[in-house]
C-alpha positions in Angstrom: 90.0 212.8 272.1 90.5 216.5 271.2 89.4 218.8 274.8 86.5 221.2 273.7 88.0 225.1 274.0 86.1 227.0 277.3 83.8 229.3 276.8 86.6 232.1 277.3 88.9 230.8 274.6 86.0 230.5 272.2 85.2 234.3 273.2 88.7 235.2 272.7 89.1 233.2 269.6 86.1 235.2 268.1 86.6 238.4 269.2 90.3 239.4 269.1 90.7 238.8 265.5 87.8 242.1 265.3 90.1 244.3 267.6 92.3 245.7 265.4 94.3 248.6 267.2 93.3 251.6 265.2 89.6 249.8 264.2 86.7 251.8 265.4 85.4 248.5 267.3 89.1 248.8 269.6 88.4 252.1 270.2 84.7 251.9 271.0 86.1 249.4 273.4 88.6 251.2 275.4 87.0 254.2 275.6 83.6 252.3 277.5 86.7 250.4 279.5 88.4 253.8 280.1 85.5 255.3 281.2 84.4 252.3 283.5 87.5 251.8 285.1 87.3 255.3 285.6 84.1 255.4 287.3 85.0 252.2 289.4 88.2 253.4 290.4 86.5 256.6 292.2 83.4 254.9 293.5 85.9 252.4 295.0 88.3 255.1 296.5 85.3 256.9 298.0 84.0 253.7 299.6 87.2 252.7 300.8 88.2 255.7 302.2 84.5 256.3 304.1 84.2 253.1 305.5 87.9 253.3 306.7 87.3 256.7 308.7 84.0 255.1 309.8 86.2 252.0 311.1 88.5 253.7 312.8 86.9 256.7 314.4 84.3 254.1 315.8 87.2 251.5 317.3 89.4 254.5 318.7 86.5 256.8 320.2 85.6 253.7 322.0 89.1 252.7 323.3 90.1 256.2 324.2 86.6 256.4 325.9 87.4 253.6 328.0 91.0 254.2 328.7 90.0 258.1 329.7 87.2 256.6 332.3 89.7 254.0 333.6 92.2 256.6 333.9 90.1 258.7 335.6 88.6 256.3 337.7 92.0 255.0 339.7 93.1 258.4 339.1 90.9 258.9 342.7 92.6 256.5 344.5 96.0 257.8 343.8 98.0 260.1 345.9 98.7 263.6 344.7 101.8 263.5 342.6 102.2 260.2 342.7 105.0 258.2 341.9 106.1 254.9 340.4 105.7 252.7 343.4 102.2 253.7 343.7 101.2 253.7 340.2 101.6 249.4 340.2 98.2 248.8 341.7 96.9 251.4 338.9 98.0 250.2 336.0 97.1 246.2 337.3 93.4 247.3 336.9 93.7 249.4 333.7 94.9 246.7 331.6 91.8 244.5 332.7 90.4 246.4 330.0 87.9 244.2 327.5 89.6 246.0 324.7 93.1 244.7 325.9 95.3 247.6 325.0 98.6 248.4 326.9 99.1 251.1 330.1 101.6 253.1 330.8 101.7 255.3 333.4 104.3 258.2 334.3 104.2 259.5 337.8 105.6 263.2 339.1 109.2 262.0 339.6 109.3 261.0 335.9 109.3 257.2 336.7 106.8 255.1 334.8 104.8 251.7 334.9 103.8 249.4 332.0 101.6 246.8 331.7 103.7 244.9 329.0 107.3 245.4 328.5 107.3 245.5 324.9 105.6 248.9 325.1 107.5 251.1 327.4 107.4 255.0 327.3 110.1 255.0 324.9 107.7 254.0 321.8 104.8 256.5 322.0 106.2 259.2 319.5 107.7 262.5 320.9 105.1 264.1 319.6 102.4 262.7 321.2 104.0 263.6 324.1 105.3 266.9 323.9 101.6 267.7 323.1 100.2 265.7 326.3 102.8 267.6 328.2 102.4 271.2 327.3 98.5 270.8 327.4 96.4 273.3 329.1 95.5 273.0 333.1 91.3 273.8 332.6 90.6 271.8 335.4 90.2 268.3 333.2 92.0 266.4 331.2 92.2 265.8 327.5 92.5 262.8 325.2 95.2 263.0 322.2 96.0 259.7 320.1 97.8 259.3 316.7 98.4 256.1 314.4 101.5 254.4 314.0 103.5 251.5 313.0 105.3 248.9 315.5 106.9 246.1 314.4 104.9 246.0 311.0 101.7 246.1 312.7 99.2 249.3 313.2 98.5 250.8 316.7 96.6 253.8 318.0 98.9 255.4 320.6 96.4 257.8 323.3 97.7 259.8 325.8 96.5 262.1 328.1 97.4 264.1 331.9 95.3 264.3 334.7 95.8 267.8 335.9 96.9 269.5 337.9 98.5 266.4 340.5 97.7 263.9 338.7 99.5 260.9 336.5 100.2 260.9 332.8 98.9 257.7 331.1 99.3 256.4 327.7 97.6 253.6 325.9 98.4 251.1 322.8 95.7 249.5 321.4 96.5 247.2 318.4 94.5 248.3 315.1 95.0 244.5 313.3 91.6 243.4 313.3 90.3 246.8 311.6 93.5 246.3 309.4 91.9 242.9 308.6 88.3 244.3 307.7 89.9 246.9 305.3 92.2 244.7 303.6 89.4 242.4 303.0 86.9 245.5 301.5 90.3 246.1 299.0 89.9 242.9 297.9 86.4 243.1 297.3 86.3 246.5 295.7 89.1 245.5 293.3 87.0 242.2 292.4 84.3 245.1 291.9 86.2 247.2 289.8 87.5 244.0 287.7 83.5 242.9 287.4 82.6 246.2 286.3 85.7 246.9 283.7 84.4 243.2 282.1 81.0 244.4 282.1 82.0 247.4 280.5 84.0 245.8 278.0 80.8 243.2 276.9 78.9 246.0 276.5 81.0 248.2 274.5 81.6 244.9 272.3 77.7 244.4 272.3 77.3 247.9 271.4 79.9 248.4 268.9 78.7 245.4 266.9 74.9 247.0 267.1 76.6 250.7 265.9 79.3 249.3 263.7 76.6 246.4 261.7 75.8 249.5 259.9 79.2 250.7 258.9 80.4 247.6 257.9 77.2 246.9 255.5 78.0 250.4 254.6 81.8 249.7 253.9 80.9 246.1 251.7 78.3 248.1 249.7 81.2 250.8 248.9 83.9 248.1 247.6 80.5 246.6 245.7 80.1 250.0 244.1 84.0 250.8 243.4 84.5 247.1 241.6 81.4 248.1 239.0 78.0 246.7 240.8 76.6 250.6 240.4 73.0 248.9 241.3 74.2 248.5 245.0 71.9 249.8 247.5 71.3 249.4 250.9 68.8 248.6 253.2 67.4 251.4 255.1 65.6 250.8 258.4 65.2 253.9 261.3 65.7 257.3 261.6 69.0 257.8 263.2 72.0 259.1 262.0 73.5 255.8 260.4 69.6 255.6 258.5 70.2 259.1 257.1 74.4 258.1 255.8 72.7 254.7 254.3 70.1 257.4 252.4 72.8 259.4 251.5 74.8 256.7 250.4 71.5 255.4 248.5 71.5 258.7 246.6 74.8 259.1 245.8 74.7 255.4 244.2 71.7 256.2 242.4 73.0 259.2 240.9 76.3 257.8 240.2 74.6 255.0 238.0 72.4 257.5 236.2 75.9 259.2 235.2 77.7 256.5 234.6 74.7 255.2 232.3 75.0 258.6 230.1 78.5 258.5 230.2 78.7 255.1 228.7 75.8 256.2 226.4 77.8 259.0 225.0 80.8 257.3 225.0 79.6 254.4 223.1 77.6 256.7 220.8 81.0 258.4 220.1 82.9 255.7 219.3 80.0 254.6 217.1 80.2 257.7 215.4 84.3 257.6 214.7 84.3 254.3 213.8 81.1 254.7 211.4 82.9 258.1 210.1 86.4 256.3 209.5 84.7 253.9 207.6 82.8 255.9 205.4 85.5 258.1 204.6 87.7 255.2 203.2 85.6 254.9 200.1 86.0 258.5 198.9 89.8 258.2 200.5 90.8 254.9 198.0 89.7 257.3 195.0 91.0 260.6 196.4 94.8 258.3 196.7 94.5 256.8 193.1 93.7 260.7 191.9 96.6 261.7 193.8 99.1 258.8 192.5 98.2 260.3 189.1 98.7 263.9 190.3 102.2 263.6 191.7 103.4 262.0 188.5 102.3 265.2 186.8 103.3 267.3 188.8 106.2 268.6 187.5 104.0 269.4 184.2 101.7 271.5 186.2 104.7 274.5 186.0 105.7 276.5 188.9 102.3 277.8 190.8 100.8 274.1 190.1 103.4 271.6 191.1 103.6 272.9 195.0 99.8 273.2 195.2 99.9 269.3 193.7 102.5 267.8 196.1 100.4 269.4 198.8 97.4 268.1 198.0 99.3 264.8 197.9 100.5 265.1 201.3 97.5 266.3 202.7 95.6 263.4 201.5 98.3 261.0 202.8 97.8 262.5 206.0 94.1 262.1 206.2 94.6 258.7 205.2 96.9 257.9 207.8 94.5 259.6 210.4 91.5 257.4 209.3 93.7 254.7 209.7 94.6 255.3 213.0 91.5 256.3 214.0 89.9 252.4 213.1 92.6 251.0 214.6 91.6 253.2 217.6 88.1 252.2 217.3 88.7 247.9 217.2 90.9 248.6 220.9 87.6 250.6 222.1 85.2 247.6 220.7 87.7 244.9 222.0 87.9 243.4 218.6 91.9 244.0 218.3 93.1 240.7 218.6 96.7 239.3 217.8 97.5 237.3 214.9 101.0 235.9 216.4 103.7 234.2 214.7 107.0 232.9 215.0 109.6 236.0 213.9 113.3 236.8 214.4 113.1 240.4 216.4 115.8 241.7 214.8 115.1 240.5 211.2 111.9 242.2 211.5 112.7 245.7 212.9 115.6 245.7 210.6 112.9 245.0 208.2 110.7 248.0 209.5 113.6 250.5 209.2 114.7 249.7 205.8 111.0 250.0 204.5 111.3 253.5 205.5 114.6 254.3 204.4 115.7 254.7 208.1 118.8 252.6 208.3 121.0 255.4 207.4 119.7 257.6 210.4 119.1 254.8 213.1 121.9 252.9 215.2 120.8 249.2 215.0 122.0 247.0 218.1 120.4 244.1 218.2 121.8 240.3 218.3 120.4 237.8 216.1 118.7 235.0 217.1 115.6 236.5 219.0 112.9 234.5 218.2 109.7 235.1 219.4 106.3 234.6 219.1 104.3 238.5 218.5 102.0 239.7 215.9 104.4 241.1 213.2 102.0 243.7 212.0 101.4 245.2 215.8 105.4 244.8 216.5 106.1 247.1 213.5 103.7 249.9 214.2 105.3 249.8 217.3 108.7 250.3 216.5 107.9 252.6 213.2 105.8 255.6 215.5 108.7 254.9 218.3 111.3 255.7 215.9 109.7 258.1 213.6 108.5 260.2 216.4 112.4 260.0 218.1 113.6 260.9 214.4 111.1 264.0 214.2 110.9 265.4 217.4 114.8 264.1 218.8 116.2 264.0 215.5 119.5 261.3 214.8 121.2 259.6 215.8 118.7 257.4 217.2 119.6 254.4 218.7 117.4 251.2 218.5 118.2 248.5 221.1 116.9 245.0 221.7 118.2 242.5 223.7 115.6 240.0 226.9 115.4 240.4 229.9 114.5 238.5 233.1 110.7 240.0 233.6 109.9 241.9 236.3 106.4 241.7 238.0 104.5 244.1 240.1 105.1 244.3 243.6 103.1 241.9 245.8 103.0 239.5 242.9 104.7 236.4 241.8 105.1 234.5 238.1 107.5 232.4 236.5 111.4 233.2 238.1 112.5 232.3 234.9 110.1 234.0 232.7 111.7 236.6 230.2 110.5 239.9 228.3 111.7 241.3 225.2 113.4 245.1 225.7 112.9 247.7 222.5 114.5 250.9 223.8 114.5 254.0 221.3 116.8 256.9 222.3 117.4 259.9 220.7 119.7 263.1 221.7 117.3 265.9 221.7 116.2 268.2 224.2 114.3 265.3 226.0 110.8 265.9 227.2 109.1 268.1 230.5 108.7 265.9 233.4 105.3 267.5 233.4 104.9 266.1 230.0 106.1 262.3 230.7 103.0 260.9 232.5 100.6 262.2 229.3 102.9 261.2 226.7 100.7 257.8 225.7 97.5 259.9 226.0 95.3 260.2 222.8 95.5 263.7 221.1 97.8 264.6 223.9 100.5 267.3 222.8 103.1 268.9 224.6 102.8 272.6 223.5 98.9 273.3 223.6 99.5 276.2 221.3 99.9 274.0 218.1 96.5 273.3 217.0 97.7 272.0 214.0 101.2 269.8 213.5 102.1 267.1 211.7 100.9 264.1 213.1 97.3 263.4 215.0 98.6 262.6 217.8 97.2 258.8 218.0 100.7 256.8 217.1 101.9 257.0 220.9 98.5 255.3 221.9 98.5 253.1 219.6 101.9 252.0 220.8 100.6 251.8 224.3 97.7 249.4 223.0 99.4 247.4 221.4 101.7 246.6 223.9 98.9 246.0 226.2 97.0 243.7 224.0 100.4 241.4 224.1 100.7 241.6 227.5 103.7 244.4 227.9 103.8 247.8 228.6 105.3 250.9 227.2 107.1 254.1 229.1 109.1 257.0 228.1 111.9 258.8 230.3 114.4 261.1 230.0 118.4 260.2 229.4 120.5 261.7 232.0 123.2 262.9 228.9 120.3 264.6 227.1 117.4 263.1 225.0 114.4 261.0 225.4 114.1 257.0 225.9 111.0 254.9 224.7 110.9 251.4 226.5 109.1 248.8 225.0 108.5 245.8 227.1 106.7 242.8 226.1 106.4 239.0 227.7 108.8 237.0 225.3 107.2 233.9 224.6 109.6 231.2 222.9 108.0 229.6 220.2 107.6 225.8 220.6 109.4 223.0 218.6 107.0 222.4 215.7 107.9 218.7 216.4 106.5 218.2 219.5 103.0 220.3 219.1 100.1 218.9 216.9 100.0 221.7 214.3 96.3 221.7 214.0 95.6 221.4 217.9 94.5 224.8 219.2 93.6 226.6 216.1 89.9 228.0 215.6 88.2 230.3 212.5 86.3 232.6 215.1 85.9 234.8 212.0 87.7 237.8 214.0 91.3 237.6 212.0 89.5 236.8 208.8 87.8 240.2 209.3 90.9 242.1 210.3 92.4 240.9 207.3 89.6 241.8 204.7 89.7 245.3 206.4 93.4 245.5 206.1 93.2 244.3 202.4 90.1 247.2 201.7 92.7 249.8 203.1 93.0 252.8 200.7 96.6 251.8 200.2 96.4 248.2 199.6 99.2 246.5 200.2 100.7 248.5 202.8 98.1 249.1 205.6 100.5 247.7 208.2 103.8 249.8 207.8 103.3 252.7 209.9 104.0 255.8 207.8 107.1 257.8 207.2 108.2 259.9 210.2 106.6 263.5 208.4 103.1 261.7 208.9 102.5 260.6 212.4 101.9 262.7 215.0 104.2 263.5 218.1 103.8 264.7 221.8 106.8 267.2 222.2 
C-alpha cells in the first residue's frame, strides 16, 4: 500500500514547480521573507539583548548588595589592618551567603583567605584590582565587578576595599543559571523568527497568487490574441491598477480587431481587384498577341521608321502578357487555390529540358547526374529554375552554373523528422558583382528592387516570389547569398520524395477529381499563348531584384 505524501510534501509538490527564480511569484516571495526575517531578526536582537541587561543587572545588584553588607558587617569585628590569621573567622561567615558565591579576603600584609581553593586571588583579573586598589579614601567603600570566563563557565567577579584600615574582599558568583535563562530565550526567539519567516512566506504566496491571478489571465489572453483569437477579452472586475491594465488591454484588443478587420477587408478587396483585372485583360491580351504574331512577320516590310516601332510593340505586349501571367499566378497563392499536380520526373531531364527551351544551354554550365527521380510538379519546377537562371543570366550574366545533386535534409532547430529523409539541392551561381547584404533579406519580396531609382526595368519584379511560393507550396524553401569568389548563389531546396514502385501501389487508390487541377488546367489552356503558359519567359522578360 502506497504511504499518502504529508501535508508538507503535497505543499512543496504544488508550490515549487510556480517558483521559478526570476518569476515575479519568487520574487514576491523573498522580498515579504527578506523583509520578515528582517523585522524578526531586530525585534529578536532588541528582546534579547533587554531582557539580558534586565537579567543580569537584577542577579548582580543583588549579590554585590549582599556581599558589600556582609563585607561590611564582619568588617566591625576585625582589627585594624588586619591580617590573614584573623581574616579566617571572616571569611567562614561570608560564604554562608544564600547566594553561595566565593570570598576572598586580602589583609594589610598582603596575605589572603579563600573560601574555595579553586578561586584564589590569582583569578580575579588585574584589572579589577588595580581599580579596587587605587580607589578613592571618601570615608566608604565602593563596589566594582566585571564578567568573565572560568573554566568555560560565566562568573561575576566584585571587589571592593574597606577604607582606610580595612580588608580587601572579592567575590565570585557563578552566572550559569542566568546563562541558562538566556540560552533558553535564543532558542525561543529563533523558533520565533523561524514562525514568522513561514508566516511570511504563506502570505506572500497567498498574496502573490491573489496579485498575480490577474497577470497570468492577462498573459493567457495575450498568447490568445498573438495566435489569431483577436475577439479575446477579459474580464474586468474593481478599480485598481490591474482593473485599469485589463481595460487597457480590452481596448487595445478591440482596436486591434477593428484594424485587423479593415486590413483584411482591403486586402482581400485588392486581391479581388488584381485577380478580377488579370483576368479581364486576358481577353483583349489573346487578340493583342495574334495582332502582334502578324506584325512581327511584317515587320521588316514596314521600312525603317516602322519595323522598330513594330518589334516594340511586340515586346511590350509580350511583357504585359507575362506580367498578367504572373500576376494570376500571384493571385491563386493569395486565394490558396495553387495546388500541385506532381509527377514522377528525372530532375535533370527536366531542367535540361527547361534550358534548351530557352536556348540557354550554350550560356549555362549543366552539372547534374542522372538518375534523380522525383516526384514534383513539372510545371512549378520549371518556373523555378527558368526565373532562377534567367535572372542570374540578366543581372550576373554567364557563365552560370546550374547544380543539382540530394542531400540529407536538414530541419529547424528544436525539431526532429526522418534521419534518413533527403531534399533535392538546385543551386544557381553566377560571377557578377553579387548582391548588397542589405539587399539579400528582400530579394523574394514582391515588387522588391534593388536600386529604388528604376521605376521602370525589364521585368515586374514577381518571378523571385513566385520562386519562393512555389517552393513553399512543395514543402522547400528558397535563399540567395553571395559567393565568397564574386557573384550571387540561388539555393533551391525542396523535400525529395522518391516515387513509389508502381507495382506495389493500387494505381487508382488515393486519386480524387476535386475539380481544382481541372481548373488550373482549363486556365492554363485559355492563356493568351496557348501552349506555352508554363515555360517561364526568356531572360529579357522577367523581372530582377539587383
Amino acid at each position: 500500500m502506497t504511504a499518502r505524501p504529508t501535508l508538507g510534501r503535497r505543499f512543496v509538490r504544488r508550490v515549487a514547480p510556480t517558483l521559478k527564480l526570476r518569476s515575479l511569484r519568487f520574487r514576491i516571495l523573498v522580498a515579504f521573507a527578506i523583509v520578515a526575517l528582517i523585522a524578526a531578526v531586530s525585534a529578536s536582537g532588541v528582546a534579547y539583548w533587554l531582557t539580558r541587561n534586565a537579567v543580569l543587572e537584577r542577579a548582580q545588584n543583588s549579590v554585590l548588595t549582599e556581599f558589600r553588607d556582609n563585607l561590611g558587617r564582619v568588617s566591625g569585628g576585625l582589627p585594624p589592618n588586619p591580617t590573614r590569621a584573623s581574616l579566617g573567622p571572616a571569611v567562614d561567615q561570608m560564604q554562608e551567603s544564600s547566594f553561595g558565591y566565593a570570598v576572598v579576603l586580602v589583609g594589610a600584609d598582603g596575605q589572603t583567605q579563600a573560601s574555595n581553593p579553586k578561586f584564589p586571588l590569582e583569578r580575579v583579573p588585574a584589572r579589577l584590582q588595580r581599580t579596587v586598589n587605587t580607589a578613592d579614601d571618601n570615608g566608604g567603600f565602593h563596589m566594582y565587578f566585571q564578567r568573565i570566563d572560568i573554566d568555560g563557565q560565566p562568573y561575576l567577579v566584585g571587589g571592593t576595599r574597606v577604607v582606610p584600615d580595612g580588608p580587601t574582599g572579592y567575590m565570585f558568583k557563578s552566572l550559569k543559571d542566568e546563562q541558562a535563562d538566556l540560552n533558553s530565550l535564543a532558542r525561543y526567539l529563533i523558533v520565533g523568527t523561524l514562525l514568522a519567516l513561514v508566516a511570511a512566506a504563506v502570505v506572500a504566496l497567498l498574496g502573490a497568487r491573489h496579485i498575480l491571478r490577474p497577470v497570468r489571465k492577462l498573459g493567457h489572453a495575450a498568447r490568445e490574441l498573438g495566435a489569431g483569437r483577436l475577439d479575446t477579452r477579459l474580464d474586468v472586475r474593481g478599480s485598481d491598477e490591474l482593473a485599469d491594465l485589463s481595460r487597457t488591454f480590452n481596448d487595445a484588443a478591440q482596436k486591434l480587431e477593428r484594424s485587423v478587420a479593415e486590413l483584411r477587408a482591403l486586402e482581400s478587396s485588392s486581391r479581388r481587384f488584381v485577380a478580377d483585372v488579370s483576368h479581364e485583360l486576358r481577353t483583349p491580351l489573346a487578340a493583342m498577341t495574334a495582332v502582334s504574331e502578324l506584325l512581327e512577320e511584317e515587320a521588316d516590310s514596314l521600312g525603317e521608321q516602322g519595323a522598330p516601332a513594330a518589334r516594340l510593340v511586340v515586346a511590350e505586349i509580350e511583357r504585359l502578357a507575362t506580367l498578367v501571367e504572373d500576376l494570376m499566378e500571384v493571385s491563386r497563392f493569395d486565394a490558396g487555390t495553387a495546388a500541385l499536380v506532381t509527377d514522377e520526373v528525372d530532375i535533370t531531364d527536366l531542367v535540361t529540358a527547361c534550358l534548351d527551351a530557352r536556348a540557354w544551354m550554350d550560356a549555362v554550365d549543366l552539372r547534374a547526374p542522372r538518375g534523380i527521380l522525383a516526384r514534383v510538379d513539372p510545371r512549378r519546377l520549371d518556373v523555378m529554375v527558368s526565373n532562377l537562371v534567367g535572372n542570374a543570366l540578366r543581372h550576373g550574366g554567364s557563365p552560370v552554373t546550374v547544380e543539382i545533386h540530394s542531400e540529407p535534409r536538414e530541419f529547424a532547430p528544436g525539431t526532429h523528422g526522418d534521419p534518413d529523409a533527403e531534399e533535392l539541392v538546385i543551386r544557381v551561381s553566377d560571377t557578377g558583382p553579387g548582391i548588397p547584404e542589405d539587399v539579400l533579406p528582400h530579394v523574394f519580396d514582391r515588387f522588391y528592387k534593388a536600386d529604388s531609382s528604376r521605376a521602370r526595368s525589364e521585368g515586374s519584379g514577381l518571378g523571385l516570389s513566385i520562386v519562393m511560393e512555389n517552393a513553399r507550396i512543395h514543402g522547400g524553401t528558397a535563399y540567395a547569398s553571395n559567393v565568397p569568389a564574386g557573384g550571387a548563389m540561388f539555393t533551391l531546396r525542396l523535400p525529395l520524395v522518391r516515387p513509389v514502385d508502381e507495382d506495389l501501389v493500387d494505381p487508382d487508390e488515393g486519386v480524387e477529381d476535386d475539380g481544382v487541377h481541372a481548373d488550373l488546367d482549363a486556365e492554363y489552356d485559355s492563356a493568351p499563348n496557348k501552349g506555352t503558359a508554363s515555360a517561364a519567359p526568356s531572360p529579357d522578360e522577367r523581372g530582377g531584384v539587383r
